[in-house]
C-alpha positions as CSV (number, residue, x, y, z in Angstrom):
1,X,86.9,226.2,163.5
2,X,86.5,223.6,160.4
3,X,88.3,224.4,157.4
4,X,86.7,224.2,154.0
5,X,89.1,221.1,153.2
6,X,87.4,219.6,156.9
7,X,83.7,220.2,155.7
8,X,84.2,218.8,152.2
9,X,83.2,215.7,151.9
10,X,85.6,212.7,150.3
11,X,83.6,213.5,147.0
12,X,84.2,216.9,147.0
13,X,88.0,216.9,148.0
14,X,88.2,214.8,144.7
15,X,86.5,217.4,142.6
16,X,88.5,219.7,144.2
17,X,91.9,218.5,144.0
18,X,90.9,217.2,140.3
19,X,90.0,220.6,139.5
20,X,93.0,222.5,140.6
21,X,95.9,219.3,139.2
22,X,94.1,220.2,135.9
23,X,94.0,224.1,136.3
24,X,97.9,223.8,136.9
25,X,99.0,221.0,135.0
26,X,97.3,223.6,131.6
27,X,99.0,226.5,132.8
28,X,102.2,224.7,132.9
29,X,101.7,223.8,129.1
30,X,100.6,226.5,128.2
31,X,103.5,228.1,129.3
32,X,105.9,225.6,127.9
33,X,104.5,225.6,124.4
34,X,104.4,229.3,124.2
35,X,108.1,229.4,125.3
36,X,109.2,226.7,122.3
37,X,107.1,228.5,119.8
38,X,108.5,232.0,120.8
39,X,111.5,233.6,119.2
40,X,114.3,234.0,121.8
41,X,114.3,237.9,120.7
42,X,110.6,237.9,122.2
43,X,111.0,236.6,125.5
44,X,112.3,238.5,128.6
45,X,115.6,236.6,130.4
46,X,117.3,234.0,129.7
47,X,115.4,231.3,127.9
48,X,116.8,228.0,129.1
49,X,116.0,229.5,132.8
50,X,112.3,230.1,131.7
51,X,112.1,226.6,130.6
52,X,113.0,225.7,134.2
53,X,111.0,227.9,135.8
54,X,107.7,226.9,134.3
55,X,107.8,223.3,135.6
56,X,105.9,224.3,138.7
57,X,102.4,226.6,137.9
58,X,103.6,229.5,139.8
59,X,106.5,229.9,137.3
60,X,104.5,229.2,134.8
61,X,101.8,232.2,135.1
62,X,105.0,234.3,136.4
63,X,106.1,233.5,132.6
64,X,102.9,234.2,130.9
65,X,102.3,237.8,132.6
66,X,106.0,238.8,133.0
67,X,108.6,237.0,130.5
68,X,107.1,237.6,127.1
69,X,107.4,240.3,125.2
70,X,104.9,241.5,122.3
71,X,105.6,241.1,118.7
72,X,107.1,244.2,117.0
C-alpha cells in the first residue's frame, strides 16, 4: 500500500515539506518571543529550561498551552 508521501508527486512533497518547515519554524517563534516578553512571575517552571525546550516545535506548542500563566 502507497503512502501519501509515495503518491505525491516531487511538486507536491515541496509544497508539503515547505508548508510544515514554515508551520514549525512560526510556532517556535512564537514561542520564543512570548517567553522574552513575559514576566518570569507569569510563566510556569523554570524559565531558562523553557528557553531550551522551545527550540524544537513540540516544545514549543507544549510552551504555549502549558507554561504560561494568565495575567492577574
Amino acid at each position: 500500500m502507497k503512502t501519501l508521501w509515495d503518491r505525491l508527486s516531487v511538486p507536491g512533497r515541496v509544497v508539503l515539506v515547505l508548508t510544515l518547515g514554515t508551520a514549525a519554524l512560526g510556532l517556535v517563534v512564537t514561542a520564543r518571543r512570548d517567553l522574552y516578553a513575559r514576566d518570569p512571575e507569569l510563566v510556569r517552571g523554570n524559565p531558562t529550561v523553557w528557553n531550551r525546550v522551545t527550540v524544537v516545535p513540540g516544545g514549543a506548542a507544549a510552551y504555549l498551552s502549558l507554561g504560561r500563566r494568565r495575567h492577574p
